[in-house]
C-alpha positions as protocol buffer text, in pm:
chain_id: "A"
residue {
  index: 1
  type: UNK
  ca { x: -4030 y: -8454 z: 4953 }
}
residue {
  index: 2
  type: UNK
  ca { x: -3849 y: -8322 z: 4635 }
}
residue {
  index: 3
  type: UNK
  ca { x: -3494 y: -8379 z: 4622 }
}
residue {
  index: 4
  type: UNK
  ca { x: -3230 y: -8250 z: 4384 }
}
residue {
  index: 5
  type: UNK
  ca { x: -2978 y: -8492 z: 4235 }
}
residue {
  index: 6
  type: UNK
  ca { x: -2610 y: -8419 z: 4358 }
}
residue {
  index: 7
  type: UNK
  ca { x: -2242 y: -8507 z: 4235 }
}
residue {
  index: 8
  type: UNK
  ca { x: -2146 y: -8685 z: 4590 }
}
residue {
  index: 9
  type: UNK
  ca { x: -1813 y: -8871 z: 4576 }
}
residue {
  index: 10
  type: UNK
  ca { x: -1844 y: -8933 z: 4260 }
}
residue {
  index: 11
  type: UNK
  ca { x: -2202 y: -9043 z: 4255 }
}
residue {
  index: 12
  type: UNK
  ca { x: -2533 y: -8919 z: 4146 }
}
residue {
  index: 13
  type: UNK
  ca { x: -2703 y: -8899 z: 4463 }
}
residue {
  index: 14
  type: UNK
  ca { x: -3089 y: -8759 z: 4520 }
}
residue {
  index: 15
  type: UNK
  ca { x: -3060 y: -8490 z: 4862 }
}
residue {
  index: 16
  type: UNK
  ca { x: -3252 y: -8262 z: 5021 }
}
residue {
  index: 17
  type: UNK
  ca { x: -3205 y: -7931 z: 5208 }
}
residue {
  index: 18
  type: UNK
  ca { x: -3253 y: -7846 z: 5535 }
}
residue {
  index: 19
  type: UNK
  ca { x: -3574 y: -7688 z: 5421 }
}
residue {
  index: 20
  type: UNK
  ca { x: -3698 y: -8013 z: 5320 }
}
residue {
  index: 21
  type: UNK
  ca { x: -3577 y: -8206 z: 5679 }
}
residue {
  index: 22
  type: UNK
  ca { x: -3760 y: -7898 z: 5856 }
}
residue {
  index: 23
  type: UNK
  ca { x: -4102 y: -7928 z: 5648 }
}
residue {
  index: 24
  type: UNK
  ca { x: -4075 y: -8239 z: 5753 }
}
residue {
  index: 25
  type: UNK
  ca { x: -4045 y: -8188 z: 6133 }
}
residue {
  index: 26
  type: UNK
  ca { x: -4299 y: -7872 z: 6120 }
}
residue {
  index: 27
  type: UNK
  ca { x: -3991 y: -7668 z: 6289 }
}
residue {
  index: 28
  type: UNK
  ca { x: -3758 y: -7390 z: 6106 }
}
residue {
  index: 29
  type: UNK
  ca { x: -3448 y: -7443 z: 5943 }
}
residue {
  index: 30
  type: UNK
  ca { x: -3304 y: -7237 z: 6215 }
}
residue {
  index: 31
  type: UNK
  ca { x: -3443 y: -7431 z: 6500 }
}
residue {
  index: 32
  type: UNK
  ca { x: -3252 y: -7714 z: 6313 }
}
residue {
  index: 33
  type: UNK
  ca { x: -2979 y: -7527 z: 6251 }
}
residue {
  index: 34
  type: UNK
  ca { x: -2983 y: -7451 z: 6648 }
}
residue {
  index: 35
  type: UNK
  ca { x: -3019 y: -7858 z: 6742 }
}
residue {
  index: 36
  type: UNK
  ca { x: -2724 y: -7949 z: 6498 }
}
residue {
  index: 37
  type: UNK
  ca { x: -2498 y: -7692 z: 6686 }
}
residue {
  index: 38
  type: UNK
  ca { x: -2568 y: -7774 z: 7075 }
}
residue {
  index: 39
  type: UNK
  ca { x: -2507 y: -8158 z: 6970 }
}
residue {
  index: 40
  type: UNK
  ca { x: -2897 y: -8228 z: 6937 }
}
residue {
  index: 41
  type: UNK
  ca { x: -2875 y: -8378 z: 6598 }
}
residue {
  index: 42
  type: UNK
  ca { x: -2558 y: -8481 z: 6385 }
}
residue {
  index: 43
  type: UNK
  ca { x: -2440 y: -8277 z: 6189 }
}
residue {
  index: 44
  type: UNK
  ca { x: -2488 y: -8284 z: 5829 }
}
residue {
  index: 45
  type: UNK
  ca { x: -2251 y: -8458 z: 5668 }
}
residue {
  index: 46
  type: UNK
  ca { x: -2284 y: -8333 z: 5273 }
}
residue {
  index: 47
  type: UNK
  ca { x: -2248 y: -7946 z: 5194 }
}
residue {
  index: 48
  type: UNK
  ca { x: -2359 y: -7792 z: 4840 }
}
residue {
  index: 49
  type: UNK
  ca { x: -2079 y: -7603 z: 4669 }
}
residue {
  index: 50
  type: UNK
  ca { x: -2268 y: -7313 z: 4818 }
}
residue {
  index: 51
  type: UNK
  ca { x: -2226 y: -7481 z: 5201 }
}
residue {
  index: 52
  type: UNK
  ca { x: -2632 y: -7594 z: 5280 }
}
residue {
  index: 53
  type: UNK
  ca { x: -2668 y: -7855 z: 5435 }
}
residue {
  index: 54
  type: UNK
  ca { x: -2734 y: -8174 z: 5201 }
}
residue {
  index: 55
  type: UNK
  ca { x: -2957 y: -8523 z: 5354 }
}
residue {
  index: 56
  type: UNK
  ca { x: -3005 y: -8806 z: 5205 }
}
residue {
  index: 57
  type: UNK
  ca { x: -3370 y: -8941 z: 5242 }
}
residue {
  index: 58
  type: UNK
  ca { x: -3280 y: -9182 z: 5468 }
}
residue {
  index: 59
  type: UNK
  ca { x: -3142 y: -8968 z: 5726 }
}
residue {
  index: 60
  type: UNK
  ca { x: -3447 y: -8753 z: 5704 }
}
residue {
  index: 61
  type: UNK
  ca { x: -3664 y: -9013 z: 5779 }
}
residue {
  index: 62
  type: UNK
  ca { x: -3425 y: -9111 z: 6069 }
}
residue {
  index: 63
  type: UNK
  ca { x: -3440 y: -8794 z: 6207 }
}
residue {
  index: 64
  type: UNK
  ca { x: -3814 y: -8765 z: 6161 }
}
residue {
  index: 65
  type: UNK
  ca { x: -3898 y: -9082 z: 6329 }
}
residue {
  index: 66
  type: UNK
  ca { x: -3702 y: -9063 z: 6630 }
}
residue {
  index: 67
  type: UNK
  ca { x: -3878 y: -8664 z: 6694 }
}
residue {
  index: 68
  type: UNK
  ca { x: -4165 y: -8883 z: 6669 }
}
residue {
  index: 69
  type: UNK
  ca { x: -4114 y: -9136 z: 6890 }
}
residue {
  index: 70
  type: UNK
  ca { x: -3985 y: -8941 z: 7174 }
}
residue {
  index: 71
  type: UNK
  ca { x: -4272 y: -8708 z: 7108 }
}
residue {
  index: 72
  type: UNK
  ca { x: -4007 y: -8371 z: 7108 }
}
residue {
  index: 73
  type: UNK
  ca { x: -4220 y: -8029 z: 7160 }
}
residue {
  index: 74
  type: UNK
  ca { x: -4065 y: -7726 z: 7105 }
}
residue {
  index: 75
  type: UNK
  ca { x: -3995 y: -7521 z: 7412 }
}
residue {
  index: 76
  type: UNK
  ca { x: -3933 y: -7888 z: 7600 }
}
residue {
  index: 77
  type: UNK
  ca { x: -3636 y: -8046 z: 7753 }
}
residue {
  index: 78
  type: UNK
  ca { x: -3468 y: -8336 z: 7486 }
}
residue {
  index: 79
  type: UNK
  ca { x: -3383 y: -8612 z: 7635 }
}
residue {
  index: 80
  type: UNK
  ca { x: -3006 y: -8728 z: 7649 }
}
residue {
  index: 81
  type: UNK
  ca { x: -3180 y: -9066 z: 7484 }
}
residue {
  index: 82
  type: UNK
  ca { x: -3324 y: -8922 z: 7201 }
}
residue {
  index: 83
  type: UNK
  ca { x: -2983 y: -8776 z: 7138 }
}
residue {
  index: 84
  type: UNK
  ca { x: -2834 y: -9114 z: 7174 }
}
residue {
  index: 85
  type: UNK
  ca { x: -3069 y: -9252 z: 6973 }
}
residue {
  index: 86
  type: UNK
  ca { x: -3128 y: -9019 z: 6683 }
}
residue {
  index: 87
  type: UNK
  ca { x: -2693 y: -9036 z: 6595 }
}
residue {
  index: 88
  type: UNK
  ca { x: -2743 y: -9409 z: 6609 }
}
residue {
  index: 89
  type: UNK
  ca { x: -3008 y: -9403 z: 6341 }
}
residue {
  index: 90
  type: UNK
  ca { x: -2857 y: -9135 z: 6154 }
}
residue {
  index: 91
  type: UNK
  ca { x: -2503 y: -9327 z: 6123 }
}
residue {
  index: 92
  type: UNK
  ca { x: -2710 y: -9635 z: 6012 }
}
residue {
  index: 93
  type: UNK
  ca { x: -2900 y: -9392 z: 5706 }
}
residue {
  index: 94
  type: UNK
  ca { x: -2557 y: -9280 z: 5644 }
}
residue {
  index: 95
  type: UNK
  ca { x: -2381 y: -9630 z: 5561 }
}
């Protein structure tokens, strides 16, 4: 993954774009885009000053791994556990 250093709070912080979380998932951005609004994954907490969506590497990698381990196909059904699941990892990468 290449990230791009951003002024966050204050800080220096490495991010990546939605394009990045999606590369990493093998979906598109708007599929993504699509989970974030029906409640499937949080919602991005960090904008750019031109609004995209900003991760840290962390919550990638939370998000990634939970799609793995509940084995989501596109087309399927998502469980309300991987829902459950995937904010409580994400609030962890976020701390």
């Amino acid at each position: 993954m290449n990230g791009k250093v951003y002024i966050i709070e204050g800080r220096e912080l490495e991010m990546f774009t939605i394009g990045e979380l999606a590369q990493q998932l093998d979906r598109q951005r708007q599929t993504l885009r699509k989970w974030e609004n029906n409640g499937i994954i949080p919602q991005a907490i960090y904008r750019s000053g031109a609004n995209r969506r900003l991760y840290t590497r962390n919550q990638i990698m939370a998000i990634v791994d939970c799609v793995k381990k509940y084995e989501i196909k596109q087309g399927q059904p998502i469980p309300n556990e991987f829902k459950e699941e995937v904010r409580e990892v994400f609030d962890l990468a976020t701390k």
